[in-house]
C-alpha positions as CSV (number, residue, x, y, z in Angstrom):
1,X,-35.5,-6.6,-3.4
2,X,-34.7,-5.1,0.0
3,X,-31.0,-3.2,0.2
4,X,-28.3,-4.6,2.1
5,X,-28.6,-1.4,4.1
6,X,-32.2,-2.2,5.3
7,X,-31.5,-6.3,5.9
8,X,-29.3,-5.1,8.4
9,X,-31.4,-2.8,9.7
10,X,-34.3,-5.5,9.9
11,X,-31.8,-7.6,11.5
12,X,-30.3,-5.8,14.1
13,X,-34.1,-5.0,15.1
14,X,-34.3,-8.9,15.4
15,X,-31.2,-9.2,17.4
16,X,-32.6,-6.7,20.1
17,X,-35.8,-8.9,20.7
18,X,-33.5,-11.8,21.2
19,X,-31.9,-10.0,23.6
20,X,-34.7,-8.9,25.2
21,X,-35.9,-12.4,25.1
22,X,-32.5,-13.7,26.8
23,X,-32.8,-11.4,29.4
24,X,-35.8,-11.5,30.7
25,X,-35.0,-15.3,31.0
26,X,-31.6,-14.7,32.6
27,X,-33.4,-12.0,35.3
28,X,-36.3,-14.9,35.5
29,X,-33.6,-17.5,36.7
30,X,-32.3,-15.1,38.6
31,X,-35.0,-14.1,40.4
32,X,-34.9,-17.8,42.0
33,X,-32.2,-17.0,43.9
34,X,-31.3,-13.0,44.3
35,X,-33.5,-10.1,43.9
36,X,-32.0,-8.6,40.8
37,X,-35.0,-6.8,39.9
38,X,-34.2,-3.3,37.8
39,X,-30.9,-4.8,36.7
40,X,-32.2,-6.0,33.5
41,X,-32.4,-2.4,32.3
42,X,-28.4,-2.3,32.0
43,X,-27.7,-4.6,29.5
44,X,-30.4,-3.6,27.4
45,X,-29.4,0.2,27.4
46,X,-25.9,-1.5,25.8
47,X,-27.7,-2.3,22.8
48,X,-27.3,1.3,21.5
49,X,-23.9,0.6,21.1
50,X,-24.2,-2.2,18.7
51,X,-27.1,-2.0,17.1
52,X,-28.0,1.8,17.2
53,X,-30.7,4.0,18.9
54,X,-34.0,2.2,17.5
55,X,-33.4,-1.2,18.2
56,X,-32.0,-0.1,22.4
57,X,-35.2,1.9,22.6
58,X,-37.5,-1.3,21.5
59,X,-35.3,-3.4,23.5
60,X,-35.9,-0.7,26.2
61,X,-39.2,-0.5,26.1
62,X,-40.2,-4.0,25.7
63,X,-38.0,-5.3,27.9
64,X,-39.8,-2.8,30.9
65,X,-43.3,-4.3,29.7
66,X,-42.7,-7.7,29.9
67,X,-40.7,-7.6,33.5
68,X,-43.9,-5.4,34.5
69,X,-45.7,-8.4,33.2
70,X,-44.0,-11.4,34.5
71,X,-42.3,-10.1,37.7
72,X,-44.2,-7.4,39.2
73,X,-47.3,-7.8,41.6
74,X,-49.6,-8.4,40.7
75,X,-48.2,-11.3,37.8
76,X,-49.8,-11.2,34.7
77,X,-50.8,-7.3,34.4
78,X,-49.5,-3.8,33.8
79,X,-50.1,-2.2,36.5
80,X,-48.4,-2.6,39.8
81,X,-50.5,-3.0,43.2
82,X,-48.2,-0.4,45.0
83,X,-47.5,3.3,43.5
84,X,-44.0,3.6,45.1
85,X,-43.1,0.5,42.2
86,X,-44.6,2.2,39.3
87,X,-42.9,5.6,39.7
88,X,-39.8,3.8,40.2
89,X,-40.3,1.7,36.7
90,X,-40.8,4.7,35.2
91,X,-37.9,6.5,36.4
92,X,-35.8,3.5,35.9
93,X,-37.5,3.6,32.3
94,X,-37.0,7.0,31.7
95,X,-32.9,6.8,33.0
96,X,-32.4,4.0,30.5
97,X,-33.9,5.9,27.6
98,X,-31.4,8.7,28.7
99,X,-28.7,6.6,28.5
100,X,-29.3,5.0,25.4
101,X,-29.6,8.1,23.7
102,X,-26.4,9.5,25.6
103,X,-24.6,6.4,24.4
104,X,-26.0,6.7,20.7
105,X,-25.3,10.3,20.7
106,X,-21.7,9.8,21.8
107,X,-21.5,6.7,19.0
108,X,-22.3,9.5,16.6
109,X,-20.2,12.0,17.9
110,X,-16.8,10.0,17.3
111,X,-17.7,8.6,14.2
112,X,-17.9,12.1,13.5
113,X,-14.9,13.6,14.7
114,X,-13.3,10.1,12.9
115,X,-15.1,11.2,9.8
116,X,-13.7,15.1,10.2
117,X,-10.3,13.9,11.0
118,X,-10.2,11.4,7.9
119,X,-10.9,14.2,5.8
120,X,-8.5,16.5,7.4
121,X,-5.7,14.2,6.8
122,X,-6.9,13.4,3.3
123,X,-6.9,17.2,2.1
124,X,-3.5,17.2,4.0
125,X,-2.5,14.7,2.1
126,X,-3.5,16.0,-1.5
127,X,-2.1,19.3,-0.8
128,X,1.3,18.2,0.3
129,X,1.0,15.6,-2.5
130,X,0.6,18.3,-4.9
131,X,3.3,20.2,-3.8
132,X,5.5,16.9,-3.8
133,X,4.7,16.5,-7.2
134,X,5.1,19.6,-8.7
135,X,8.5,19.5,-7.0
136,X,10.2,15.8,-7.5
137,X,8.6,15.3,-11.1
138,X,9.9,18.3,-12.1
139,X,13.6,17.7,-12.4
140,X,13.1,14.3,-14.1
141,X,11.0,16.2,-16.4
142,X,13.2,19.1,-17.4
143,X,15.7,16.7,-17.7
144,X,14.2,14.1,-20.7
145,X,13.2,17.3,-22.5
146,X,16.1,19.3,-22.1
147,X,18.2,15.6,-23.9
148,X,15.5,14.7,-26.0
149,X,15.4,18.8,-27.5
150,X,19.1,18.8,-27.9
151,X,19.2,15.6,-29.8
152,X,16.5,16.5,-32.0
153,X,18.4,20.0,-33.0
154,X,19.6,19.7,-36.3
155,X,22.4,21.9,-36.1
156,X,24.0,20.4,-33.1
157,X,26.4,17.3,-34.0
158,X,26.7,14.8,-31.3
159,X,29.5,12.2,-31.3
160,X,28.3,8.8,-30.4
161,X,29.6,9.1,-26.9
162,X,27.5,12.4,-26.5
163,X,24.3,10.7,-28.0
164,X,24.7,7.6,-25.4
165,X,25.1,9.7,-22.8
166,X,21.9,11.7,-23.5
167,X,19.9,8.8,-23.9
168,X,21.0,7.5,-20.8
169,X,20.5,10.5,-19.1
170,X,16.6,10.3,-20.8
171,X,16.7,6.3,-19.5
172,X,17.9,7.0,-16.1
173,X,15.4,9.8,-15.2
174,X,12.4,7.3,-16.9
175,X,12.8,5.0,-14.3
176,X,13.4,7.5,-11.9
177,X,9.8,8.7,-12.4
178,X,9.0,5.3,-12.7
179,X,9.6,5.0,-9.4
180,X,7.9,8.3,-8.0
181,X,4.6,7.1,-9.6
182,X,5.0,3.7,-7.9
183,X,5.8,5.1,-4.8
184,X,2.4,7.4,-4.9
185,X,0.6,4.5,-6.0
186,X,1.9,2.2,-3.4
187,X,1.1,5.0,-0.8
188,X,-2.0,5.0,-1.6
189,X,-3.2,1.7,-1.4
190,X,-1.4,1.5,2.1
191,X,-3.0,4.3,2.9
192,X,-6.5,2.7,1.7
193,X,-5.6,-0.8,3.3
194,X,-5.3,-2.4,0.1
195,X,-2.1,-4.5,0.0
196,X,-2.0,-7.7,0.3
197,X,1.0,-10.0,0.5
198,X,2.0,-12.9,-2.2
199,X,3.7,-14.9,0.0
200,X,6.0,-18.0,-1.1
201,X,9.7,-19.0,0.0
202,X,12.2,-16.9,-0.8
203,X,16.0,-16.3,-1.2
204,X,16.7,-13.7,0.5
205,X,20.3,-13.2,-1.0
206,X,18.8,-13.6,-4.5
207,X,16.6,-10.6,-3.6
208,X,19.4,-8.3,-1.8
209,X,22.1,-9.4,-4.9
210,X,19.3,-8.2,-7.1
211,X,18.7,-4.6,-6.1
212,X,22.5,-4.1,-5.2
213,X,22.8,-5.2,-9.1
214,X,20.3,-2.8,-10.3
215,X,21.2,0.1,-7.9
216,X,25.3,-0.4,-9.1
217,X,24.4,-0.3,-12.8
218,X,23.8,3.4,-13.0
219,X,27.6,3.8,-11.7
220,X,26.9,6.9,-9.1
221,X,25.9,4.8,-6.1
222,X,28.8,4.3,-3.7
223,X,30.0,0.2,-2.8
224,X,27.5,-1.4,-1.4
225,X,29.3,-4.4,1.3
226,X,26.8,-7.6,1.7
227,X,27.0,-9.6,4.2
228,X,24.8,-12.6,4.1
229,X,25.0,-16.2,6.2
230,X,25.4,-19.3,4.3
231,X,22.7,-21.1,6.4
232,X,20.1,-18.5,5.7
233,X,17.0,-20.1,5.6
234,X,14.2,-19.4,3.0
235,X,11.8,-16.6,4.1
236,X,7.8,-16.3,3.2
237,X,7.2,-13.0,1.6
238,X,6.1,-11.3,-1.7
239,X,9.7,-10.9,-3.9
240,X,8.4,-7.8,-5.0
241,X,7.5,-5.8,-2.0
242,X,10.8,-7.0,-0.4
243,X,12.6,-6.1,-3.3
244,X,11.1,-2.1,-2.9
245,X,11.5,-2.2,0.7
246,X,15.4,-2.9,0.1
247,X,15.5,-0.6,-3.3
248,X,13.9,2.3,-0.7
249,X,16.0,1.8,1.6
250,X,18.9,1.3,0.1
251,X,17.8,5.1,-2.1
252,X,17.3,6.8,1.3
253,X,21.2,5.4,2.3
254,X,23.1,6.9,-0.6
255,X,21.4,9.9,-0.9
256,X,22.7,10.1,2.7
257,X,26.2,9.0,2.4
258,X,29.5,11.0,1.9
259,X,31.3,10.0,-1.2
260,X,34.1,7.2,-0.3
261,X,32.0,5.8,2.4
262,X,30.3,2.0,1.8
263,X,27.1,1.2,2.9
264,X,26.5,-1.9,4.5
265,X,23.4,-5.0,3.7
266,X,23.9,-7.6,6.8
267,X,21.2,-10.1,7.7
268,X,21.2,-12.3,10.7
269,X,18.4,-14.6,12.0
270,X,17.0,-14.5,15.8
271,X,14.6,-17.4,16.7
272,X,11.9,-16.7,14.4
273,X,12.4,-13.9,12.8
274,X,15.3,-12.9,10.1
275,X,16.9,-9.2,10.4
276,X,17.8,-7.8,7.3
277,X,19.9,-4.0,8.0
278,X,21.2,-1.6,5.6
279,X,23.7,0.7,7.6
280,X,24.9,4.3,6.0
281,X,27.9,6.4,7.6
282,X,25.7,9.5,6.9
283,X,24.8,12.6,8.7
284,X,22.4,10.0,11.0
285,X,19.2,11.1,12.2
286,X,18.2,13.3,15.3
287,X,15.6,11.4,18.1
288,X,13.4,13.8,17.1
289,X,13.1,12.8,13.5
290,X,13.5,9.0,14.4
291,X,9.6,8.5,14.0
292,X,8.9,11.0,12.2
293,X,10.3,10.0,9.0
294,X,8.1,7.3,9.1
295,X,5.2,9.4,8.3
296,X,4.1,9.9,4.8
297,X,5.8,13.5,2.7
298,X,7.9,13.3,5.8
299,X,11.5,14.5,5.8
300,X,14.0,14.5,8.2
301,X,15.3,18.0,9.5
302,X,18.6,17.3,7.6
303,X,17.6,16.2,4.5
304,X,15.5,18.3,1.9
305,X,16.0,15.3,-0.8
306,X,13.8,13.1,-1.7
307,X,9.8,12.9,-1.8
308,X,9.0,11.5,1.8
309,X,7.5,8.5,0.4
310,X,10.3,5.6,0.7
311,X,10.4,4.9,4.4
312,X,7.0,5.0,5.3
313,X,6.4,2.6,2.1
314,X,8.8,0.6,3.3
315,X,7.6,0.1,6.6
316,X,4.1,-0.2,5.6
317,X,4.9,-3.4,3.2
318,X,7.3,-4.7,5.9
319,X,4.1,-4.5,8.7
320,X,2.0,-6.1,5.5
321,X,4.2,-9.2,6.2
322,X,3.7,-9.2,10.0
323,X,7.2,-7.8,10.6
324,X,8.6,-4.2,11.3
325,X,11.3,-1.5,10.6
326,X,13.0,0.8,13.3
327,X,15.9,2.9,13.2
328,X,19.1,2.6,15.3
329,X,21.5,4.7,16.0
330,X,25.1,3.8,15.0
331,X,28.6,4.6,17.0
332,X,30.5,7.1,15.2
333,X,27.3,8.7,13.1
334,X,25.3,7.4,10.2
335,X,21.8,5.7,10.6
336,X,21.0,1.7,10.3
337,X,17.6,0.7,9.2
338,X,16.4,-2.6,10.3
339,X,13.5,-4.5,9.3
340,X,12.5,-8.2,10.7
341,X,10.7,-10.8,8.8
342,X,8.8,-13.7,10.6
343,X,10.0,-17.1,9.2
């Protein structure tokens, strides 16, 4: 059996003679009413642009022959009466072979540098991944061993107090790398294109009241203030990608926030859309950085916490749903992330 590869070789091939089969009946038409002569040569010398170099040079080539045939004097022949037209056919001929190799060489050329620029950013990526790695799952790690070692020491004698606090310690940095190898995961299938949306109605106060529950329950977060309409309608999206967008979020807000200050979840709806914001009364975030952060293993300039992933996750699932997430400034300091949903 022929590869798919070579089909679509074969057929682009078949595509040019069609065009070169249009076009010659276009110019033919044409030639009823206006002297287009030459002109047929331009659309032809396109083809190298969709179909590749070999089919524009057959369409080229055999396009030339049969105008030489049908339109030139005398009709029905190869060569032209007068020598003035044949030297300009050829030079016409030989200008659209130029171009169509000019046009397939720059085709090549920036699929190349697309190519060398892919892998650029991909070695970029697995470096600074690396490096992000080496330094978020370490702490996680030290910890678990450092609780599960001491427990395990026969000599040492831990009240019951002492033991549940280890084991919580142990639980709590579980999910925390529970949560770095999500992230990386998730990065990477944004990164490759690969998410796709479960979308079905959904509370949106169910999902907020959720995370806020599961954020308060390890007791070191500060209050968290909700603020949520009664007539909120129900919103299409995936509950779990929502449900990480707000958990990233709402991560990135305390790690930002002075102790004593609340953060705030509001949500409003405008026409279509439905605004959900999460406002911290932290540090806030320079111009500079206000894009930036976006960007995978970025960080802002006054942070050195956390592993870069959780915004540009965020965003990525939110754009998954056809809505967005900017950053405003707020009066006073602190940073407000907001993110709109299409209803």
């Amino acid at each position: 059996m022929l590869s798919v590869s070579l089909l679509a070789r074969f057929s682009n091939y078949g595509k040019a003679l069609l065009a070169v089969c249009v076009t010659i009946a276009a110019v033919g038409f044409l030639q009823l009413f206006i002297p287009v002569r030459i002109v047929y040569l331009v659309p032809l010398t396109l083809l190298a642009s969709l179909w590749g170099r070999g089919p524009a040079i057959l369409a080229v080539v055999l396009g030339f022959v049969l105008f030489d045939y049908f339109f030139i004097e005398p009709l029905g022949t190869l060569l032209p009466e007068n020598p003035g037209e044949t030297i300009a056919l050829l030079v016409l001929l030989v200008a659209a072979l130029v171009t169509t190799r000019l046009v397939d060489a720059a085709e090549r050329g920036a699929e190349a540098a697309k190519e060398a620029s892919a892998l650029r950013r991909s070695e970029q990526l697995k470096t600074t991944l690396l490096r992000t790695v080496s330094h978020d799952f370490r702490t996680p790690l030290a910890t678990i061993k450092a609780n599960a070692s001491s427990m395990r020491e026969p000599r040492l004698a831990f009240s019951t107090e002492d033991r549940a606090e280890l084991l919580a310690g142990i639980e709590e940095e579980s999910d925390r790398l529970t949560r770095l190898i999500e992230n990386l995961l998730e990065a990477s299938q944004l990164e490759a294109g690969a998410i796709t949306p479960e979308k079905s109605p959904q509370d949106v106060r169910e999902i907020i009241e959720a995370v806020v529950a599961r954020i308060e329950k390890y007791g070191e977060s500060p209050r968290i203030d909700v603020s949520i309409p009664d007539d909120l309608p129900l919103v299409p999206c995936d509950y779990v990608h929502i449900d990480h967008v707000l958990t990233n979020l709402l991560e990135n807000a305390i790690r930002h926030t002075p102790p004593g200050t609340p953060i705030q979840v509001q949500t409003s709806v405008d026409r279509d859309y439905v605004h959900i914001a999460v406002t911290d009364k932290g540090p806030g975030i320079s111009q500079s950085d206000a894009e930036r952060i976006f960007r995978t293993f970025e960080r802002a300039n006054n942070s050195g916490r956390g592993s870069g992933l959780g915004l540009p996750i965020a965003r990525g699932l939110v754009e998954a749903h056809g809505g967005h997430l900017w950053l405003e400034d707020v009066p006073g300091g602190g940073s407000r992330f907001v993110f709109r949903l299409p209803l």
